[in-house]
C-alpha positions as MATLAB code, in Angstrom:
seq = 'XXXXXXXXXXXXXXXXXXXXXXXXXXXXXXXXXXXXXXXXXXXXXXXXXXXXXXXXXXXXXXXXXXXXXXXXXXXXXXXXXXXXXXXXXXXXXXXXXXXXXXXXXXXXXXXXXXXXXXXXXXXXXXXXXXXXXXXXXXXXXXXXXXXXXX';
ca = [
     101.979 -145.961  -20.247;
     101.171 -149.533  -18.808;
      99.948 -150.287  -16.019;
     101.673 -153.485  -13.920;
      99.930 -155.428  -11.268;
     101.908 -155.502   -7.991;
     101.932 -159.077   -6.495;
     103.846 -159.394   -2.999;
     104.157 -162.930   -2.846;
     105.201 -163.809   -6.570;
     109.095 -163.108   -4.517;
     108.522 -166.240   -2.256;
     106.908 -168.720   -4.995;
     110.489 -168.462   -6.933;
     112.489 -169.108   -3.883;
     110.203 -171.963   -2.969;
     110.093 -173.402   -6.646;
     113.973 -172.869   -6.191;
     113.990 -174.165   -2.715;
     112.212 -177.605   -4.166;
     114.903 -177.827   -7.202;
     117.663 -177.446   -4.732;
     116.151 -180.281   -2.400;
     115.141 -182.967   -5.211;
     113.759 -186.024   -4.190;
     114.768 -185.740   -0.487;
     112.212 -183.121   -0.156;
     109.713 -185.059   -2.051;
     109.906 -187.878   -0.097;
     107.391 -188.589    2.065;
     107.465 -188.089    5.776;
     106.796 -191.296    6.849;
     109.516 -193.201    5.242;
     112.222 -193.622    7.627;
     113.441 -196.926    6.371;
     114.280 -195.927    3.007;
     117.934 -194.969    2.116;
     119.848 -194.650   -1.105;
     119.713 -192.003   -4.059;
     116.395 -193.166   -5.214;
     112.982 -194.777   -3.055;
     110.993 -197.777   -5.249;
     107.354 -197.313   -5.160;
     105.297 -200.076   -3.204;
     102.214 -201.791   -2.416;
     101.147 -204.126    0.466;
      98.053 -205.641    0.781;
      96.399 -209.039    1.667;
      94.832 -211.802   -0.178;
      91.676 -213.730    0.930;
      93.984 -216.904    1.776;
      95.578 -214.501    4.242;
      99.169 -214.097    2.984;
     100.732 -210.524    2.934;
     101.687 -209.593   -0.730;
     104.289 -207.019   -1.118;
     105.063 -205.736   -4.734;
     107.404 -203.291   -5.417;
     108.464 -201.422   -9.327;
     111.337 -202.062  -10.010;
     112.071 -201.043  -13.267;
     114.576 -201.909  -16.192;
     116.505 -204.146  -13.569;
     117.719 -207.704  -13.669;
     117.077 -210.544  -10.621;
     121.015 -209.918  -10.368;
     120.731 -206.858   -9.332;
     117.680 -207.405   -6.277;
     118.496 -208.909   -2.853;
     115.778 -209.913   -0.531;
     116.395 -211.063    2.749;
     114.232 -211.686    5.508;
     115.714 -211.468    9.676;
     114.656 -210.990   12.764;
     111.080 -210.356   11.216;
     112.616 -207.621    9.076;
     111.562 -207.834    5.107;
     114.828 -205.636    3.068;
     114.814 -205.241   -0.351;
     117.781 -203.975   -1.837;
     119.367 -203.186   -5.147;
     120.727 -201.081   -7.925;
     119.328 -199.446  -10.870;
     122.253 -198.231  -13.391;
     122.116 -196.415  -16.564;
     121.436 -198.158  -19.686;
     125.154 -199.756  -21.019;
     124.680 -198.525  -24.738;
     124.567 -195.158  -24.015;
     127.256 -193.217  -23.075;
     126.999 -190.367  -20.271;
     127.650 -187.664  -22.531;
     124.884 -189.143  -24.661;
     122.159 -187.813  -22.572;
     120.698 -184.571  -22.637;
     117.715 -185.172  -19.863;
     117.823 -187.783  -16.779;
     114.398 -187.505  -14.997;
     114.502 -191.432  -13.485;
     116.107 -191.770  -10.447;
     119.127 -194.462  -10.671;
     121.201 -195.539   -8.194;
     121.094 -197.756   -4.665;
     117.888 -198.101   -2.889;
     117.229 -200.248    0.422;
     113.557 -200.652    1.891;
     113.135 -202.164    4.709;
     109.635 -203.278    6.007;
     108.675 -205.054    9.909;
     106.528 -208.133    9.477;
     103.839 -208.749   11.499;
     104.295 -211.733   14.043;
     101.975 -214.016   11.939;
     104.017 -214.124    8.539;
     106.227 -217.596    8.728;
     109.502 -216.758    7.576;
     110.682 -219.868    6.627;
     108.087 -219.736    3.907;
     109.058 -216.390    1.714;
     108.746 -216.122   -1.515;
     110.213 -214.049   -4.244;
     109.035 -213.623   -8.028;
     110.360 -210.775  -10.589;
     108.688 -210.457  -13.258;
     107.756 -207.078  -15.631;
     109.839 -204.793  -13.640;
     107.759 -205.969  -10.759;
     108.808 -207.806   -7.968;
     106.187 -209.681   -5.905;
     107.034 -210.986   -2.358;
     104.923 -213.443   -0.579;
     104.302 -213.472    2.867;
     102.479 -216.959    4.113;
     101.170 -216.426    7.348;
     102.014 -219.313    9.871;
      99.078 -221.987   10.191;
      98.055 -221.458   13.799;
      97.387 -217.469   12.928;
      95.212 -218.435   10.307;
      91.624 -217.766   10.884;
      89.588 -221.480   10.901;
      86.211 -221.942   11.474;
      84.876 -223.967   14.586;
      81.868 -226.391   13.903;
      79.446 -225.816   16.596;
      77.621 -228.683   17.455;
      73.925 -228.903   18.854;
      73.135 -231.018   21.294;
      69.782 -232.689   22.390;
      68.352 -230.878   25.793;
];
């Protein structure tokens, strides 16, 4: 006769790893994200450079400039697009789809000092890079302090 370890809990870690099938990538997505919306959330990065421009670079995978829109209003940054299945294989092809394909829109507020007349877009790599000039009175400058005989 064997002995078997009782374990209470091992009841509610199927039902949650069932729980987290059942959900997808809604309940992977993270909290903060309200502006996202579509079947599938690009990854991003925003940071900025020493001239003082806001970069914004998002993956964008196996996608053509076709099928990315950027506009920029009312100091609102939206990226939008789709990502479709690869044309030379057929549907029934496939026997595993872990990338996410689909519509996405992002949509990001810009802080007062970007210009908007000044955007700029580039795609390249399955990355797309936005540039975000700030406006030249909300650049820093230095001020040249002058001495003056006492």
């Amino acid at each position: 006769m064997s002995l078997t370890r009782f374990e209470p809990f091992r009841e509610f870690a199927t039902i949650q790893d069932r729980m987290n099938r059942l959900f997808g990538d809604a309940y992977l997505r993270r909290a903060d994200d309200v502006t996202a919306q579509g079947s599938w959330v690009p990854p991003v990065d925003i940071y900025e450079t020493e001239q003082h421009d806001v970069v914004l670079r998002a993956e964008l995978p196996d996608m053509t400039r076709e099928d990315i829109e950027v506009t920029v209003e009312h100091n609102t940054l939206t990226l939008k697009g789709t990502r479709k299945l690869a044309a030379d294989v057929k549907e029934e092809q496939y026997r595993r789809i872990e990338r996410a394909y689909g519509q996405f829109t992002r949509s990001f507020t810009l802080p007062s000092t970007v210009d908007t007349s000044r955007v700029a877009a580039d795609y390249k790599n399955g990355v797309l890079t936005v540039t975000l000039p700030y406006r030249e009175d909300a650049r820093p400058r230095n001020v040249k302090v002058e001495v003056s005989a006492a």
